[in-house]
C-alpha positions as CSV (number, residue, x, y, z in Angstrom):
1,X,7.5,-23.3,-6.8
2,X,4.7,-20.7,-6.1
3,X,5.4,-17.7,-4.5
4,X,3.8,-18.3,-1.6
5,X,6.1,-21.4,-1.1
6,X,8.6,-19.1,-1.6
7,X,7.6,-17.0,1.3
8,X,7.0,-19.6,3.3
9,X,9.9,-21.4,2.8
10,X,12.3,-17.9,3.5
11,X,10.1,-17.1,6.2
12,X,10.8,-20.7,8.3
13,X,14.4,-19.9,7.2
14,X,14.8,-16.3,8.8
15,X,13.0,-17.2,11.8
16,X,12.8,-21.2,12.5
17,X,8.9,-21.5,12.4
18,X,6.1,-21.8,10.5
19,X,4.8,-18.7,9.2
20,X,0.7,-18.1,10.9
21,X,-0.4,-17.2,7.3
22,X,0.6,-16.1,3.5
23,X,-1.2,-13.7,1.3
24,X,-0.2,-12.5,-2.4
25,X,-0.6,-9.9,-4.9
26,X,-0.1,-9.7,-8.7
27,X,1.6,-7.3,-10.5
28,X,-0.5,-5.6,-13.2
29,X,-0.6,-5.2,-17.2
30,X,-2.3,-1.5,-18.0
31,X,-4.1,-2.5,-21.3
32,X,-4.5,1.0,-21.7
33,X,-5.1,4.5,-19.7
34,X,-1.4,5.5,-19.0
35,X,-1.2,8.8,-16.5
36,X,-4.9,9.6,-16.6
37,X,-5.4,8.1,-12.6
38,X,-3.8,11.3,-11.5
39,X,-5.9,13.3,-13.6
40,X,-9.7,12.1,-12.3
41,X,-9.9,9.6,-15.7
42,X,-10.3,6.3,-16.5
43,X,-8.1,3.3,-17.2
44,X,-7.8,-0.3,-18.0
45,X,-6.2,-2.3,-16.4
46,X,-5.6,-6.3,-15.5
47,X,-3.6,-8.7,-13.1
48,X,-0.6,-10.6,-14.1
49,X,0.1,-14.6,-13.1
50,X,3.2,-12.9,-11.6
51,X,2.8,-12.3,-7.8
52,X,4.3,-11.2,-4.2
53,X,3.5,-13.2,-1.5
54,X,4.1,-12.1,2.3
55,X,4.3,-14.6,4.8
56,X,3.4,-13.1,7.8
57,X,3.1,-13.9,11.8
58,X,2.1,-11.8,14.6
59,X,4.3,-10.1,17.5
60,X,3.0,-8.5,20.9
61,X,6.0,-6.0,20.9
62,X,4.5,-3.2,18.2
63,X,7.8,-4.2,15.8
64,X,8.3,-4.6,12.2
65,X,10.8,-7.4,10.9
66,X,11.1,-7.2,7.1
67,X,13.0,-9.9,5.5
68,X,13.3,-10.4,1.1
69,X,14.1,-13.2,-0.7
70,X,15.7,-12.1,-3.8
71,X,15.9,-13.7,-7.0
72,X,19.5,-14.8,-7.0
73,X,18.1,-17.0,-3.8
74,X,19.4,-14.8,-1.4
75,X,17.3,-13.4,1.9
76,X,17.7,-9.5,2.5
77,X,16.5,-8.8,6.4
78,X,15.4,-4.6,6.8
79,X,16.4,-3.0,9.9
80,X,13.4,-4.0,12.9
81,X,11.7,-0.7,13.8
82,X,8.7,-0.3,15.9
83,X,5.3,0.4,14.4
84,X,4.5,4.0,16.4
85,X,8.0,4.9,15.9
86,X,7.9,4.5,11.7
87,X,8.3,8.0,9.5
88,X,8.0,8.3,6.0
89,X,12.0,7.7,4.8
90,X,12.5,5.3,7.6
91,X,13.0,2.9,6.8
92,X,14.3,3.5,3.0
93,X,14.7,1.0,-0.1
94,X,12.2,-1.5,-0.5
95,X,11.3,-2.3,3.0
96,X,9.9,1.4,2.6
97,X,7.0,0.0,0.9
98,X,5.8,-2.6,3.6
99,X,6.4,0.2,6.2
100,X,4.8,2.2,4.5
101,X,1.6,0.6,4.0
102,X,2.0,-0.3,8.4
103,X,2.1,3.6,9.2
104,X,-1.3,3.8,7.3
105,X,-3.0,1.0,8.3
106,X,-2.0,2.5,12.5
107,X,-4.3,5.5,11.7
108,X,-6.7,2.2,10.9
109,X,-6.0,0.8,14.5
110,X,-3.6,-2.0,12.8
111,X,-0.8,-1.1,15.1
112,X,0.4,-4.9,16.0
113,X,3.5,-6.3,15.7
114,X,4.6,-8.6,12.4
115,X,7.3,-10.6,10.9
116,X,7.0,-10.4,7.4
117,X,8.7,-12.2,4.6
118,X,8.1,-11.5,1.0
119,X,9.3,-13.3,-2.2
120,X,7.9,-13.8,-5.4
121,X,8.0,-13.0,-9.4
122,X,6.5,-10.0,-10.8
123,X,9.7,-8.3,-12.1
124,X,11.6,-5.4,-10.6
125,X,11.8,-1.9,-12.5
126,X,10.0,-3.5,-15.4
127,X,6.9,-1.4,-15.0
128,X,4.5,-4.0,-13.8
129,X,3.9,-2.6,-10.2
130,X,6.1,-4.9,-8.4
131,X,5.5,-2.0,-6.0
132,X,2.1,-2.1,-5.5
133,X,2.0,-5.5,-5.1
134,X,4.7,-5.5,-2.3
135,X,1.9,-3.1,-0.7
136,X,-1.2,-5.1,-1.5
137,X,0.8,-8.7,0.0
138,X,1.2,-6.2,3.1
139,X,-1.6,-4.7,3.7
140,X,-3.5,-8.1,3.5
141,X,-0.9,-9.7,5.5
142,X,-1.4,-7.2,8.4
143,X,-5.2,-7.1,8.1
144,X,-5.3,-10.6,8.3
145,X,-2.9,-11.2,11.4
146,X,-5.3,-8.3,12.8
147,X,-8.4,-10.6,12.3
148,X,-9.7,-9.0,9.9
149,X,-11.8,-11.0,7.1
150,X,-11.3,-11.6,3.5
151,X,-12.3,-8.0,2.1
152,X,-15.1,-7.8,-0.4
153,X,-14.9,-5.5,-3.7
154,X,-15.5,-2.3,-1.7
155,X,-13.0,-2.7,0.8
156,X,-10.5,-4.0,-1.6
157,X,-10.6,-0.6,-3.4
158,X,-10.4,1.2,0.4
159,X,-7.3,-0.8,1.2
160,X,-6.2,-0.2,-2.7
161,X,-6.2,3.7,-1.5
162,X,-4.2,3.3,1.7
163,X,-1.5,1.4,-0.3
164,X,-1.2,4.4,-2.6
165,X,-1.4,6.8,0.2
166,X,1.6,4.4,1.8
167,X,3.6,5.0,-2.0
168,X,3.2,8.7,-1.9
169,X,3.7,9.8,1.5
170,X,5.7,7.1,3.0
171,X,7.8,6.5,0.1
172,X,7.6,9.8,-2.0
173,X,6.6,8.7,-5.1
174,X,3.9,10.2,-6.5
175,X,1.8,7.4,-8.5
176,X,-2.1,7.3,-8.9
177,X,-4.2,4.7,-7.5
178,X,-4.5,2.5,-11.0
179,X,-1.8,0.1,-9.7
180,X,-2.8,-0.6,-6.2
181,X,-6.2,-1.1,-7.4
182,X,-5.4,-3.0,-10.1
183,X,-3.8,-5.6,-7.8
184,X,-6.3,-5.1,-5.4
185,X,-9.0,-5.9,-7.0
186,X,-8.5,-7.4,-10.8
187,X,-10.7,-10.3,-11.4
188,X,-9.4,-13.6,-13.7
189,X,-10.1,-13.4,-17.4
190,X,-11.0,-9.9,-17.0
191,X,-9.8,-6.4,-17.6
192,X,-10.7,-4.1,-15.0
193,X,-12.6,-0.6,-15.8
194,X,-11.6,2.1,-13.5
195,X,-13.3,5.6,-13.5
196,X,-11.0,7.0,-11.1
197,X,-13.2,9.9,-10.0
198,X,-16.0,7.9,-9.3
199,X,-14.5,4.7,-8.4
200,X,-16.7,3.1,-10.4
201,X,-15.6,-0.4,-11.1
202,X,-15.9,-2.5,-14.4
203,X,-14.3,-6.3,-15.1
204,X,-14.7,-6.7,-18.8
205,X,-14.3,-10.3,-19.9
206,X,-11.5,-10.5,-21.8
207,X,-10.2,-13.6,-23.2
208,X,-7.5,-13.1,-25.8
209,X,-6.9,-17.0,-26.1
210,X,-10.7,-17.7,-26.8
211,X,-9.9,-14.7,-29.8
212,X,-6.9,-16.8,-31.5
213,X,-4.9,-13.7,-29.8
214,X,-2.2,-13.1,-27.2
215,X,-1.0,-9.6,-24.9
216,X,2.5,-10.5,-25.3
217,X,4.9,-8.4,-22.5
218,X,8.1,-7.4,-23.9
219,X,10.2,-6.2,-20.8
220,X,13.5,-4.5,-22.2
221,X,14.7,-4.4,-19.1
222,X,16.1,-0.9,-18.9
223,X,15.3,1.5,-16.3
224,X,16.3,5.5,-17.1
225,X,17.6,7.0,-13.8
226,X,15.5,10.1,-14.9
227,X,12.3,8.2,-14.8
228,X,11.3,9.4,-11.1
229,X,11.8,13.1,-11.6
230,X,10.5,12.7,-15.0
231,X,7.6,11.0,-13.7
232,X,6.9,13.3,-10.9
233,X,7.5,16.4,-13.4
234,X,4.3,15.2,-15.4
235,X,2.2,15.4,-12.4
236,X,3.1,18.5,-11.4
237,X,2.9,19.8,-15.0
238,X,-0.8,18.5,-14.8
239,X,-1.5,20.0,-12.0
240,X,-0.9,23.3,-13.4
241,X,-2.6,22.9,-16.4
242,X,-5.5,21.9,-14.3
243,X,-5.1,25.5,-12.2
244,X,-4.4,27.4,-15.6
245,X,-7.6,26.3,-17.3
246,X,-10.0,26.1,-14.3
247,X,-11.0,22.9,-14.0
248,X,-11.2,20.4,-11.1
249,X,-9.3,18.2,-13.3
250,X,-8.4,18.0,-16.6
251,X,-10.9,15.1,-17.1
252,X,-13.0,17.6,-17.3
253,X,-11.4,18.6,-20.4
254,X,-13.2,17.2,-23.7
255,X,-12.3,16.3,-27.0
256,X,-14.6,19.1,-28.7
257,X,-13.2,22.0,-26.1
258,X,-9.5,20.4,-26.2
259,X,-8.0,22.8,-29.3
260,X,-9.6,25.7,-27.2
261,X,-7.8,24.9,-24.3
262,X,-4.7,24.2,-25.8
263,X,-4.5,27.6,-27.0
264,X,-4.8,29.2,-23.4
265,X,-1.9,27.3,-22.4
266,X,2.0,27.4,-22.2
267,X,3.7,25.8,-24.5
268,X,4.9,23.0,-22.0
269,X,2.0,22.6,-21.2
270,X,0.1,21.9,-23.9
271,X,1.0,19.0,-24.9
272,X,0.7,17.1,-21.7
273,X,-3.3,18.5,-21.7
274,X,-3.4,16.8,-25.3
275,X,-2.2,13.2,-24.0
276,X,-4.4,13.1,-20.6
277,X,-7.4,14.6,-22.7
278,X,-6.7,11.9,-25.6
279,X,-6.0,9.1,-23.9
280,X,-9.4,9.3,-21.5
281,X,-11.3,8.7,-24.9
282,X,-8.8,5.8,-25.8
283,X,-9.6,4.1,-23.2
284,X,-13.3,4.3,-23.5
285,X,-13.4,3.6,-27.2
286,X,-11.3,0.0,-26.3
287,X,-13.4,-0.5,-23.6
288,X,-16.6,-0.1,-25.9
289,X,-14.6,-2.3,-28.3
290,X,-14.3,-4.8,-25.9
291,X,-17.4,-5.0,-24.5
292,X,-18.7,-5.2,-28.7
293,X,-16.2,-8.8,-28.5
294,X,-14.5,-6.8,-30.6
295,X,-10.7,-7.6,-29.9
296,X,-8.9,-7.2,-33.0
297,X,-9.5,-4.1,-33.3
298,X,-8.4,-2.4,-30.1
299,X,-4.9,-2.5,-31.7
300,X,-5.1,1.3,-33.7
301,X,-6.0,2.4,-30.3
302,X,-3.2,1.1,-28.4
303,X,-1.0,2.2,-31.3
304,X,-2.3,5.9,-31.2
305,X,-1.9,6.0,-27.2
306,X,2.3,4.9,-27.6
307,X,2.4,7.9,-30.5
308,X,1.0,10.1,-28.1
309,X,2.9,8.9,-25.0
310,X,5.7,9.3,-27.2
311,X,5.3,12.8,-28.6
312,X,3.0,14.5,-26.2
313,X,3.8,13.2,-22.9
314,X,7.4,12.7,-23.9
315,X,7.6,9.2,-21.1
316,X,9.2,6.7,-23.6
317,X,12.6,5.9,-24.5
318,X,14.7,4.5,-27.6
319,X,14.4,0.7,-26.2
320,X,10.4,0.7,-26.0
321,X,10.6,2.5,-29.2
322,X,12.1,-0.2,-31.3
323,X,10.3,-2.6,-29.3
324,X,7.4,-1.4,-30.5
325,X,8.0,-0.5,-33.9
326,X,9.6,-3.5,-34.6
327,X,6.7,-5.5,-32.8
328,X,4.1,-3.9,-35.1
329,X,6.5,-4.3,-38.2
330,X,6.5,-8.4,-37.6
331,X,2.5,-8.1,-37.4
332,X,1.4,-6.9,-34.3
333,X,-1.9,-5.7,-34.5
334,X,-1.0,-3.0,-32.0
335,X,1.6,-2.3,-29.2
336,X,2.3,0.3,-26.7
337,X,4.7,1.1,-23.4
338,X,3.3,0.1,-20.7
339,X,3.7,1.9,-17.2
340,X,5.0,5.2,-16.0
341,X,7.8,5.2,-18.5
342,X,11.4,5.9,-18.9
343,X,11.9,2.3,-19.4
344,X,9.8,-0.8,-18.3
345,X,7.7,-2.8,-20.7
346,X,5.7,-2.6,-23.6
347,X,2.7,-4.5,-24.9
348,X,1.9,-6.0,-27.9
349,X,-1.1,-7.1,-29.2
350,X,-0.8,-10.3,-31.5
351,X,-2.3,-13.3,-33.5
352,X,-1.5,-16.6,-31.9
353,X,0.0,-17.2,-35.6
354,X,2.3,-14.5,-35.1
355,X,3.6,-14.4,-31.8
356,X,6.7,-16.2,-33.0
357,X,7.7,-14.0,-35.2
358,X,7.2,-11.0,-33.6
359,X,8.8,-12.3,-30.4
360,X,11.6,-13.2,-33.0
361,X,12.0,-10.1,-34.6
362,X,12.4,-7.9,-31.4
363,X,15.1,-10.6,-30.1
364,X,16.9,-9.9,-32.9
365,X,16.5,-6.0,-33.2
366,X,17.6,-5.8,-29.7
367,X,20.4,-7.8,-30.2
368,X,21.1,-5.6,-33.7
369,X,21.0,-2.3,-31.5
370,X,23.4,-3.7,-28.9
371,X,20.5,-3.2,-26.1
372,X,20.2,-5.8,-23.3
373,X,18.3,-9.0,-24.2
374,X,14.4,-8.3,-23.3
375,X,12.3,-10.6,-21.2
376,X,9.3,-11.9,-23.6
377,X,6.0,-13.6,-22.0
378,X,2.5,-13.7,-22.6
379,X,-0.1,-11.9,-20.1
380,X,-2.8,-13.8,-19.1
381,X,-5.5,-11.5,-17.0
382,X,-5.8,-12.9,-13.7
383,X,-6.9,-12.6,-10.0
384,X,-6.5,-10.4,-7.4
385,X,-4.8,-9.6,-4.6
386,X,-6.0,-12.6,-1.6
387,X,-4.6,-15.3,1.1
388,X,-3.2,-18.0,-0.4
389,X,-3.1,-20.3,3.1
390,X,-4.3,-20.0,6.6
């Protein structure tokens, strides 16, 4: 079953009818570029098979219904509230992130009435922007009832910035724009090159399949209760860094000045300079790689961007550790975490050949270190964020 059967199907059973239409949104895979959005840089994104669907119908009354279909089958319903009436922390939980993205879109004239109804498969907590695509399904879902058209490429990165807006002021987390853009606007068979500051836009063909190769998503399932403060500590750490050294951002901070700013700053600081400043030319170097059709050898890069993650940013844990070590020990040709850290997933990089034996070998040192069983699939780059039926 799809996921926008899924919503369909929970929406006729929460309210007795038809929904008038159903729109989806993946989650998202970063290739590469991991807390560089914040800082004006690039990344590189693509769209996972995995996807949120909201099915969606209008109301003439200015309320919100939110319902969830969960994955043990059962249908969570949110509290109604009326669209003028919404205020960032009401409602809370995960309804906060539809909400959320209504009290933008209002400032947009969107102020209409909706039952919504979401359900899908992009996993929860496993750093793959289940999130953002709970916004994108929304924010398409509401645009849509509104009569608006399908958006093209510019207005998918618009909306893509009023779902992030919706994540940092509604719900008070304070993420970048790679993920809602990433699920906005992520072509199939393509990574997507963002330079954040410009928003320039890039879909690099990438087929790993075509290569004899696979991005193979090892999800360990474990989500560090620090990983929000953590997360928000970064930015804010950045952002002082940014103040300390003078710069509009600290993409403005290059490889050949980076040793002279390191040594103006604090000692917490420093290191946090080194991954953002680092990591911007990681992502351009696999990004030239790729366009080169050369593949195989992105994998140093995405090893030297988990080292630095690691040790500079200080955003992984013990469980994406091994999975990664152990990944690269079975023959990956590179891995990495994945996502904002403190848990989630990491990628790994590998040969078709090999893919059983790595996936083997994590199984079994996870199982070895008494950590919960990870979820193992392979990542297939696919499309954006659209309306699955009228």
């Amino acid at each position: 079953m799809t996921s926008a059967d899924a919503a369909a199907g929970a929406f006729r059973t929460v309210h007795g009818s038809e929904p008038r239409g159903v729109w989806s949104a993946p989650g998202r895979v970063n290739l590469i570029g991991e807390h560089t959005d914040y800082n004006d840089g690039f990344v590189l994104p693509f769209a996972l098979p995995h996807r949120l669907a909201a099915a969606a119908s209008p109301r003439d009354d200015k309320v919100l219904t939110l319902a969830t279909l969960g994955s043990d089958g059962r249908i969570q319903e949110a509290e109604a509230s009326r669209i003028p009436d919404l205020r960032p922390g009401e409602p809370d939980g995960w309804a906060a992130y539809p909400a959320g993205v209504a009290w933008v879109l209002r400032e947009h004239g969107i102020d209409g009435g909706a039952d919504i109804v979401i359900a899908g498969d992009v996993p929860t907590g496993a750093g793959l922007s289940s999130s953002a695509a709970i916004e994108c399904a929304a924010a398409l879902a509401l645009l849509g009832l509104a009569g608006h058209d399908e958006p093209d490429q510019a207005r998918r990165a618009e909306i893509a910035k009023w779902a992030q807006r919706a994540e940092n002021e509604f719900v008070g987390v304070p993420t970048g724009v790679l993920d809602q853009t990433a699920s906005m606007c992520c072509v199939e068979g393509h990574v997507l090159f963002l330079d954040v500051r410009s928003g320039e836009i890039e879909q690099v063909p990438f087929d790993a399949e075509g290569a004899g190769l696979r991005v193979l998503v090892i999800d360990t399932r474990v989500k560090h209760a620090h990983g929000e403060s953590g997360y928000g500590e970064r930015r804010r750490g950045t952002e002082r860094a940014t103040e300390l050294l003078g710069v509009a951002a600290l993409r403005d901070v290059d490889g050949a000045g980076l040793q002279a700013a390191l040594d103006t700053l604090p000692e917490d600081l420093a290191p946090l300079v080194r991954h953002i400043v680092t990591e911007n030319d990681r992502v351009l170097e696999a990004t030239r790689l790729l366009r080169a059709g050369r593949m195989a050898e992105i994998g140093p890069v995405l090893d030297a961007s988990h080292v630095s993650m690691r040790d500079d940013y200080r955003i992984s844990c013990p469980e994406l550790d091994l999975a990664v070590d152990v990944a690269r020990e079975a023959g990956a040709l590179g891995a990495r975490m994945t996502g904002g850290g403190f848990g989630g997933s990491a990628i790994a990089l590998v040969r078709e050949s090999d893919q059983q034996a790595v996936e083997d070998a994590v199984n079994a040192a996870f199982e070895q270190a008494d950590y919960r069983k990870p979820r193992l699939f392979t990542a297939v780059p696919s499309a954006g964020a659209g309306q699955e039926r009228p």
